[in-house]
N, C-alpha and C positions, 0 to 999 in steps of 0.2 A: 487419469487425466492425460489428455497427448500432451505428449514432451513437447512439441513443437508450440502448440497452441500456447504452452503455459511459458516456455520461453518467447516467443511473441509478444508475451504483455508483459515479461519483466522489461524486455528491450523497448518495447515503446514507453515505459515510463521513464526506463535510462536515457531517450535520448529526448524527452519533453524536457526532464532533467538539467541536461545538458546544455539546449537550448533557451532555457528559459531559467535562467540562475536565481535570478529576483522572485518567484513565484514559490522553487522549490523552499528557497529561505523561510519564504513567510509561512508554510506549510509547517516546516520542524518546527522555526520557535512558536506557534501556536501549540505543539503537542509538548512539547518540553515546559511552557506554563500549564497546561493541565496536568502533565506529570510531577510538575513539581508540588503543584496543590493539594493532588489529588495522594501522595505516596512520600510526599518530601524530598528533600536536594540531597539527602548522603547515599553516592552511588553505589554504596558498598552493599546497599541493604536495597536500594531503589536500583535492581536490573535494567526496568524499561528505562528510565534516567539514562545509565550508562551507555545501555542499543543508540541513545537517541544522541548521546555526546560523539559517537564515533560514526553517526549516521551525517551530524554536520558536520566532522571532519571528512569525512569521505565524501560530501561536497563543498570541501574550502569555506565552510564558515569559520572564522578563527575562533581561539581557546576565548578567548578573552569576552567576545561578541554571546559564547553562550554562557561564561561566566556571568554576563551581566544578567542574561533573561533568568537565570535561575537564582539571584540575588533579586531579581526585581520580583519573581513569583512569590520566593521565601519569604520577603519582606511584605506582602500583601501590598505593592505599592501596583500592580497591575488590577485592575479594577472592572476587568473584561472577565463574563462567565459565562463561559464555553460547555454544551453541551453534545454531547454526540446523538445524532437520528440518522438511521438508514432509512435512505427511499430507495423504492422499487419502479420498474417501470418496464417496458418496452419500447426498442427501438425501432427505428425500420426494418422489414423483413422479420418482423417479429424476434429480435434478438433480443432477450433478454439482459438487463443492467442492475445491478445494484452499486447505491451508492452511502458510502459512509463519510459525513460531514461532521466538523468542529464549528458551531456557531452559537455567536452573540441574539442573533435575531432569526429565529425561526421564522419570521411571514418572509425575511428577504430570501433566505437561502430555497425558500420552497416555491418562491416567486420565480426568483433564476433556474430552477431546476427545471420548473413546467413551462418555465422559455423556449430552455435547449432543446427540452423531447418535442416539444410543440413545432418549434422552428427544422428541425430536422426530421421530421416523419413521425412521429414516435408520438410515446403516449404517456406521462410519469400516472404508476398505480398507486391502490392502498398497501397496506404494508399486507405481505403476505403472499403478493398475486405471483411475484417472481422469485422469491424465495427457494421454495420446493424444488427448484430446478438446480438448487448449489447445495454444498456441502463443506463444511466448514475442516478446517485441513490448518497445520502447522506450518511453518515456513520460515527458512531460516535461508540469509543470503547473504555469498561470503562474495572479498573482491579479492584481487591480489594475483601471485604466480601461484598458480595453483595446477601441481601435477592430479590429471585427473585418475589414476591408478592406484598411488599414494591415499587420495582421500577414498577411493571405491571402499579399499581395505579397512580403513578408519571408520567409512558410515557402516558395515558390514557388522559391526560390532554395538551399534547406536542402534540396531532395528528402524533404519530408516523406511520410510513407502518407495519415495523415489528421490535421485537427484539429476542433474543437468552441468555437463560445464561448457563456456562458451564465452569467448573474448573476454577474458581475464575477472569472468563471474561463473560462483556456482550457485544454482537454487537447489536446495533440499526439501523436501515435502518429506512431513510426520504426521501420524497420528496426532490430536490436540494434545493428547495427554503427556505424549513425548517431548510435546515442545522447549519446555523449558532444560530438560535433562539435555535432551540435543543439541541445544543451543548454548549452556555451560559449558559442555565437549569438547565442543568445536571451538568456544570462544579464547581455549586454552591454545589453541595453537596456529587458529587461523583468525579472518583478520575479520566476523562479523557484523555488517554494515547495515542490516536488518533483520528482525526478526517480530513474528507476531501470524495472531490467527488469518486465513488467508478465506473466499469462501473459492471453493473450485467448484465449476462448471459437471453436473450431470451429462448434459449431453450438451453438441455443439450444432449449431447454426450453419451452413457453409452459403453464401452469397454471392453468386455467379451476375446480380443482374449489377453494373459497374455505377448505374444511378444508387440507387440502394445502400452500394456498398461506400459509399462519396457517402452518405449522411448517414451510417454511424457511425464512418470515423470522424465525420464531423460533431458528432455529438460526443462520443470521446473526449476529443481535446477540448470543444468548448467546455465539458465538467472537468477536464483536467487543469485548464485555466482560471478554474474558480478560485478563491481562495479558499473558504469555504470548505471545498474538496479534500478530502483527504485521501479515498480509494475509491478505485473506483474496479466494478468486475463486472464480465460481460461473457455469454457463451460463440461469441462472434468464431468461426473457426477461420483463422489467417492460411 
């Protein structure tokens, strides 16, 4: 995977992130009631729990805000049932998109999705048509001071694929099957703020024509502005 391209889409998500506080919010706590449902509230035994408690401190949700969602999950007092469906599709210049959604209402979330590809050039597929073109890959990403020679020597030892570091983020890419080992590792001494299966890009797209390339990043961010939305991956080459 180029480093560049893959750091390109951690930073565009960090800084939709950034700018849009309210949207990222409502993304975690919809995945922290499914994790709670789905695996239970004791972090100790519940990993993905724990990713996701130090995923909304690392964007300023307080303790106490996700103490409540995971009281409200435990306690069945949340009444919402969230399943996950990836769509596929292409976008303009034929770039390919896959996207992984948390929804209540599948006719809405599938309604909004063949808006955005529609409204933007694009086209949303059957499951399958965009697929083949990713590869599914581990992914673990840390924040903080982080000397990048210090961790070289640390992942050297994890059998990492690749990593990246760059304004006070590192991404690391595993094999799937390493992921959880790697991400224990690391969680011992650096500061973990995501981790999970990622799909990476076969080959990339590069789009020199500037209309083109205006709608799918516009289509990007209108699926990143979804709620709905959870990831979104594309072989667009920045």
């Amino acid at each position: 995977m180029s480093g560049h391209s893959k750091w390109s889409n951690i930073k565009r998500k960090k800084e939709k992130t950034d700018a849009q506080r309210a949207k990222i919010v409502t993304k975690i706590s919809r995945e922290i009631l499914v994790c709670v449902k789905e695996h239970g509230c004791d972090m100790s035994s519940n990993l993905k729990l724990a990713e996701l408690f130090a995923k909304a401190r690392a964007n300023n949700i307080p303790s106490e805000n996700v103490e409540r969602l995971i009281a409200k999950a435990s306690g069945n007092m949340d009444k919402n049932n969230y399943e996950e469906i990836i769509y596929e599709g292409y976008g303009a210049a034929s770039v390919a998109v896959m996207v992984r959604t948390l929804t209540d209402n599948r006719n809405r979330t599938a309604g909004d999705l063949r808006y955005y590809f529609d409204k933007f050039g694009g086209n949303l597929g059957q499951t399958g048509c965009v697929s083949f073109q990713f590869a599914e890959v581990g992914m673990v990403v840390l924040a903080g001071e982080i000397d990048e020679k210090e961790l070289m020597q640390d992942l050297i030892e994890l059998d990492v694929e690749d990593f990246e570091v760059l304004d006070g983020m590192a991404v690391i890419t595993t094999k799937p099957s390493r992921l959880s080992d790697v991400k224990v590792a690391l969680n011992a001494k650096y500061s973990v703020i995501e981790a999970g299966f990622e799909q990476q890009p076969l080959n990339f797209v590069s789009v020199e024509d500037e209309v083109s390339l205006g709608k799918v990043r516009g289509l990007l961010d209108a699926l990143d502005d979804n709620d709905d939305v959870q990831k979104v991956w594309c072989n667009l080459e920045e």
